[in-house]
N, C-alpha and C positions, 0 to 999 in steps of 0.2 A: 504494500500500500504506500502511495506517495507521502512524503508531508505533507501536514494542513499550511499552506502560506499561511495563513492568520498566527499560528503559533512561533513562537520563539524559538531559532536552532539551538538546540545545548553542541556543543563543540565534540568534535568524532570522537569515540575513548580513547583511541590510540596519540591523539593528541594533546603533549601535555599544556597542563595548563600555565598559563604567562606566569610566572616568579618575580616578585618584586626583585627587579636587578639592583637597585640601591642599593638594599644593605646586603645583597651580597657581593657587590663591585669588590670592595677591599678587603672582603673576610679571607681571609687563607687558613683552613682548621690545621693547627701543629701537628706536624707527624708524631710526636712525642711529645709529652708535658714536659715544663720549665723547670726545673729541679726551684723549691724554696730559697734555698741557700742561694742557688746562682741568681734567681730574681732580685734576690736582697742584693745582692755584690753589684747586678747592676743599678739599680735604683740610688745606692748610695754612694758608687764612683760617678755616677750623673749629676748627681747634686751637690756633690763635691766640686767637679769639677764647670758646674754653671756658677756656684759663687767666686771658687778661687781666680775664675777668669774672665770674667767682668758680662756675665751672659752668654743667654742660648747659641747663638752663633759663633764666635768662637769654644767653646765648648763643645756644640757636637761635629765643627771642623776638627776639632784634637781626637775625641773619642772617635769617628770612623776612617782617620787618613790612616795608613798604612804605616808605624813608626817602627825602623832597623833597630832603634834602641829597645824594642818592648820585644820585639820577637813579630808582629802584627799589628791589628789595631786594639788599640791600648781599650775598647769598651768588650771585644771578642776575649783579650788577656785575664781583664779585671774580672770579667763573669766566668773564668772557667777556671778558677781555683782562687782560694784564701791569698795565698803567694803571689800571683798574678795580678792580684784585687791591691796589695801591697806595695809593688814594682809601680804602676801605672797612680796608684795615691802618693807615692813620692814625686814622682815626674809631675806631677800635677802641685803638688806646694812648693815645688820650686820654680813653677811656672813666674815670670816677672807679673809685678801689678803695681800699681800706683797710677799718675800720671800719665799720659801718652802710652800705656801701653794695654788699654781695656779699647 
């Protein structure tokens, strides 16, 4: 039997239905959960080093450039062990600050 024109088509079942693509544009679900500990390690070389160096943009210029002295980038160092988190919190209070240099 045809459809009635007058009624409404509900959409073929084989077709899925539209997805709000907003919120999922930028979700990427973790292959693995973020270990506590290393969450913390980063949260707290992040905010170390946004005050020690004068704000957000230099700060997370320091935490993802690539640094020979750290072995890597010093946010990838600092999050993946206590020692690491140690190494890259020195480099960062010796960072210059005052005047002309924030």
């Amino acid at each position: 039997m045809p459809p009635d024109s007058d009624q409404p088509q509900s959409p073929a079942p084989d077709t899925p239905a539209p997805a709000n693509a907003q919120s999922r544009r930028f979700f990427r679900k973790s292959r693995r959960p973020f270990a506590l500990d290393d969450a913390r390690r980063q949260g707290d070389i992040s905010q170390l080093a946004f005050l020690t160096m004068g704000g957000r943009d230099p700060a997370i210029a320091f935490l993802n450039t690539d640094n020979a002295a750290l072995g890597g980038r010093p946010l990838t160092v600092a999050t993946a062990s206590p020692e690491g988190y140690e190494r890259v919190a020195a480099a960062i209070r010796r960072w210059p600050s005052g005047p002309g240099f924030k």
